[in-house]
C-alpha positions as CSV (number, residue, x, y, z in Angstrom):
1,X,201.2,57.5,93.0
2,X,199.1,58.6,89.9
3,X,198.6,62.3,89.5
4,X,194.7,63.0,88.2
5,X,194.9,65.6,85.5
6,X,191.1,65.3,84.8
7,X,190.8,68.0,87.6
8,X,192.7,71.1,85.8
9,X,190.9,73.7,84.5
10,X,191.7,75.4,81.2
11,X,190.1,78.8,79.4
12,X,188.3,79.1,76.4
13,X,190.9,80.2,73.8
14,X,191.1,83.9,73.9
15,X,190.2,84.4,77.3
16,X,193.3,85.4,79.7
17,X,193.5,84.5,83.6
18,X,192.8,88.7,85.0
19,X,192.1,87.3,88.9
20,X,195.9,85.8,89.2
21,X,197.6,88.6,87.5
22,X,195.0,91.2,89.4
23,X,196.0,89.2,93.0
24,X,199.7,88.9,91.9
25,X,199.4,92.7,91.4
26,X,197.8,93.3,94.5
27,X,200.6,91.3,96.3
28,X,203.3,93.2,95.0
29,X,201.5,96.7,95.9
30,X,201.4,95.5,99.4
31,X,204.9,94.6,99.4
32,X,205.9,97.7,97.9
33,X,203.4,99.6,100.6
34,X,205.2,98.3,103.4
35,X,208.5,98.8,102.1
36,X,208.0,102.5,101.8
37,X,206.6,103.1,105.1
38,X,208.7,105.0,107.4
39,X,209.6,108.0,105.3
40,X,210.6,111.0,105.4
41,X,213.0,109.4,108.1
42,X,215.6,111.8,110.1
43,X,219.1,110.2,110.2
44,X,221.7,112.5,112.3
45,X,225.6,111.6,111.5
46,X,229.1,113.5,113.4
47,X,230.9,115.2,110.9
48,X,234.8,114.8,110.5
49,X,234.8,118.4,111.5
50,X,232.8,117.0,114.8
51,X,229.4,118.6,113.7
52,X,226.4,116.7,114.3
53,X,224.7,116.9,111.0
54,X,221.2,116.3,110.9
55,X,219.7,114.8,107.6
56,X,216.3,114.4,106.1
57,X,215.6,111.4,103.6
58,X,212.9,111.5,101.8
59,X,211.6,108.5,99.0
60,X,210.1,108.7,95.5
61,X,208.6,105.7,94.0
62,X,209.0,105.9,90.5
63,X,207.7,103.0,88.1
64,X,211.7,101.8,87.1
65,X,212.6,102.0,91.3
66,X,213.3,103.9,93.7
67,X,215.4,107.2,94.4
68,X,216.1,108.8,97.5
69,X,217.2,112.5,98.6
70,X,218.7,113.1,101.7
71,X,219.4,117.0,102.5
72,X,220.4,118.5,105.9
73,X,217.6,120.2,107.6
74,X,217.3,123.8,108.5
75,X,218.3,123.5,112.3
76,X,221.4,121.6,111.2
77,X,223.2,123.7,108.5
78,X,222.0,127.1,110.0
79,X,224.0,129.9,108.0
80,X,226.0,126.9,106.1
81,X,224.7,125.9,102.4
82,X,224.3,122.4,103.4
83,X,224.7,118.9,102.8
84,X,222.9,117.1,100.3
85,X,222.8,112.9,99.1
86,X,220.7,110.8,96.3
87,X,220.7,107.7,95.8
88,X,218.2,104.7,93.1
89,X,217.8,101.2,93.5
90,X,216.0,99.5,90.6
91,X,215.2,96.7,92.7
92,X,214.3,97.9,96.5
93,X,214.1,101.0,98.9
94,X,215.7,99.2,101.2
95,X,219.3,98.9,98.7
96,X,218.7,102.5,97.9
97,X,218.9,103.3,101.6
98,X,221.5,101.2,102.1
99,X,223.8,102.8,98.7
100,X,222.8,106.6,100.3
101,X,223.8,105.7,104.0
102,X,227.2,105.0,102.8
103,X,227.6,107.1,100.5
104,X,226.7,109.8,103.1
105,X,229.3,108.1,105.6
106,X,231.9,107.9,103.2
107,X,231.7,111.9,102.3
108,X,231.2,113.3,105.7
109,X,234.2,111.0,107.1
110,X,236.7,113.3,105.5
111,X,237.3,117.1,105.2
112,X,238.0,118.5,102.0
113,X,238.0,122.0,102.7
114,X,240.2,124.3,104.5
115,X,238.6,127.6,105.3
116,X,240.6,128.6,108.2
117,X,242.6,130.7,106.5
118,X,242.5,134.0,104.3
119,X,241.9,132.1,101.0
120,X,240.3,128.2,100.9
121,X,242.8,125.2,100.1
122,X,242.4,121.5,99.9
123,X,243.1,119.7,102.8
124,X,244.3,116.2,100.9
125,X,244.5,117.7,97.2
126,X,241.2,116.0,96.4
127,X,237.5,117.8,96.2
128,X,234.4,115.8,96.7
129,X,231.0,117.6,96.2
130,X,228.6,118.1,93.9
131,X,227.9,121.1,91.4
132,X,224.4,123.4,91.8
133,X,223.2,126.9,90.9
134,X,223.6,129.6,94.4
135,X,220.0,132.0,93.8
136,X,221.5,134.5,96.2
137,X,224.8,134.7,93.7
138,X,223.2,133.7,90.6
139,X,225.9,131.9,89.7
140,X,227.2,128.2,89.8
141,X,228.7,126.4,92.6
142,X,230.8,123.8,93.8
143,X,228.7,122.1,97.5
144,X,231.9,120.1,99.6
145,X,231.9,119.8,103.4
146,X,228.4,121.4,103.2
147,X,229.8,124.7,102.5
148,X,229.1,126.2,98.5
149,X,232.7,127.6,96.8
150,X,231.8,130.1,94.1
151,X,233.9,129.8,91.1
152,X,236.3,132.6,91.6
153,X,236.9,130.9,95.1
154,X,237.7,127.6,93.1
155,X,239.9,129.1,91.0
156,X,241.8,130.6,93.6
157,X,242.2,126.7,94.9
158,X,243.4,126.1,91.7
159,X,245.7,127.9,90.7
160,X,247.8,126.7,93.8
161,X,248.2,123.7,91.9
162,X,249.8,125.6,89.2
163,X,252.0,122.9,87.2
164,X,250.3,119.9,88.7
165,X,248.4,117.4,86.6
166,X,244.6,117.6,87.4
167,X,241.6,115.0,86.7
168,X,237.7,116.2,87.0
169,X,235.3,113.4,87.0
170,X,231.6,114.1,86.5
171,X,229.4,111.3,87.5
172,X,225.6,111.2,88.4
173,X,224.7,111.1,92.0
């Protein structure tokens, strides 16, 4: 079988296809559309403490992918500061969601904190949280098990650990 290459088509030099790219666009807009619908979506997870904790995710496109925030609503922390996730995905909303789901199952799985006493402790010598600014002590604080600890709380933890070797690792959300 012959192919007939009398039939293809070519521009005039200078002159660029727009209609393919413009569709090809088009396409990817629509793909991107449907991938985003759904959100703000309400995802509820059981604490290890047995909480129900009740969590908002909402999605921002952005033009290098996608990032996602997932904080505890209102209802669900009440007096508590609250839990709070992110997560990006270059490539999809659906990996970012994915990456935040487990990242949220992984940190609510465990308890970090003691409070039950006087004076906080660590309930498996490790802290997981993340670092923000408290308004209503104008000062900054460590967020773990949804509850903030102000620094002269933290130091209290510390010093516990007096003689001990210690490792803090920073790393973005």
């Amino acid at each position: 079988m012959q192919t007939d290459f009398t039939r293809r088509s070519f521009l005039p030099l200078g002159e660029t296809a727009d209609v393919g790219v413009s569709m090809h666009l088009q396409n990817m807009e629509i793909e991107m559309a449907n991938e985003i619908d759904g959100f703000p979506l309400i995802d509820t997870y059981v604490s290890a403490l047995g909480k129900t904790i009740e969590l908002e995710i909402t999605l921002e496109s952005l033009p290098a992918g996608y990032h996602l925030t997932a904080s505890e609503t209102q209802k669900s922390k009440g007096k508590r500061y609250g839990y709070y996730f992110r997560s990006y995905s270059s490539e999809s909303p659906n990996i970012a969601l994915w990456n935040l789901r487990k990242k949220i199952r992984n940190i609510l799985s465990v308890k970090y904190i003691d409070d039950s006493n006087e004076y906080l402790s660590l309930t498996h010598d490790v802290l997981v949280g993340y670092i923000d600014h408290s308004q209503q002590d104008d000062d900054c604080v460590i967020v773990s098990d949804g509850k903030k600890i102000l620094m002269d709380d933290l130091k209290k933890i510390i010093s516990t650990y007096e003689g001990f070797e210690i490792e803090i690792k920073i790393k973005e959300p």
